[in-house]
N, C-alpha and C positions, 0 to 999 in steps of 0.2 A: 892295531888300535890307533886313534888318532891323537895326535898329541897336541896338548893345549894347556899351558901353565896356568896358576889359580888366578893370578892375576888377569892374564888375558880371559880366561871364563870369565872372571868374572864381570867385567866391562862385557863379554857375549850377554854375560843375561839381564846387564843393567839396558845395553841397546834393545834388547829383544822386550824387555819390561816398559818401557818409551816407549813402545810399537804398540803396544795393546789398548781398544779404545779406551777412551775415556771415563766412560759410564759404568766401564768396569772394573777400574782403580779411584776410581772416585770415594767409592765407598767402603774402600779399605780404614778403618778408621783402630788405630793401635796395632800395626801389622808392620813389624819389619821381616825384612830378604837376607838368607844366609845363603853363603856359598859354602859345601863344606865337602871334602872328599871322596867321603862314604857313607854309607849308614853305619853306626857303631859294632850289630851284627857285620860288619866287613861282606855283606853280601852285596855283590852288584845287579841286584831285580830290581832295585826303587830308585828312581831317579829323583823322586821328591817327597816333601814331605810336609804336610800341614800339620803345625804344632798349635792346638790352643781351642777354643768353645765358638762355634760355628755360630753364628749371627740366630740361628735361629732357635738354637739350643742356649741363648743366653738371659737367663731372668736380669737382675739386676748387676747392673756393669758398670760400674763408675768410674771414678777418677782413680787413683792410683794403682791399677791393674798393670801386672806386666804384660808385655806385647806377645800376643799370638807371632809365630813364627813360622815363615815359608821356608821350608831350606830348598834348595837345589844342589844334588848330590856330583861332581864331576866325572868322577870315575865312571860312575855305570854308564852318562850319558858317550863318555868316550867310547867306550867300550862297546856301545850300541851302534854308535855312527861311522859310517865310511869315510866322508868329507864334512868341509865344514858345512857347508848349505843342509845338508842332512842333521848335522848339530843345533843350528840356528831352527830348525822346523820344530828338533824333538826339544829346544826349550821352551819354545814357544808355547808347546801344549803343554809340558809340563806346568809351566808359569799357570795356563789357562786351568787347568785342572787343579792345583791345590789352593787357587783361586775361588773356585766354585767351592771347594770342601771349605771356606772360609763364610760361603754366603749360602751351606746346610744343604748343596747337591750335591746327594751321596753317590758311589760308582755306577750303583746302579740306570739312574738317570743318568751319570756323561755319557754311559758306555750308550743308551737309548740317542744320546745328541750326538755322539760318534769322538768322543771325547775320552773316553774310557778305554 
């Protein structure tokens, strides 16, 4: 398994988050980034996880709402990759992918964009 303290992940997926265009963090709008171990189930299948009401599933949304939440899980993705460049690919997507469940594309369409 490849080893990579929470710290150092975590700057991996703040760089990797910098990296993705624009037009697709633009409109992130009440969405913060969790770094967090594992999933609570302590399974390592989920590398991430969108917490909160998808852009298009939202009627009335105002002001005082708490933040939908991206998490990015470490363990699984360590435990997936071989090197680090294999790590920086599979956060990448992961970011990309609970991005889109933020803006109402369900798996079924990433997995059709190649995403899934």
């Amino acid at each position: 398994m490849l080893q990579l303290g929470h710290e150092e992940f975590e700057r991996l997926v703040i760089d990797e988050l910098d990296l993705l265009p624009d037009d697709m963090v633009d409109g992130l709008d009440n969405v913060i980034f969790v770094v967090e171990d594992r999933p609570e189930s302590g399974e390592l299948d989920t590398l991430g996880l969108y917490d909160g009401v998808a852009l298009t599933e939202r009627g009335q949304y105002g002001f005082g709402e708490m933040p939908d939440r991206i998490v990015v899980f470490r363990e699984p993705l360590l435990e997936l990759c071989a090197d680090l460049e294999d790590l920086r690919d599979q956060v990448h997507i992961t970011l990309v992918h609970e991005i889109a469940h933020f803006y109402g594309i369900d798996d079924d369409r990433l997995h059709d964009l190649g995403w899934g």
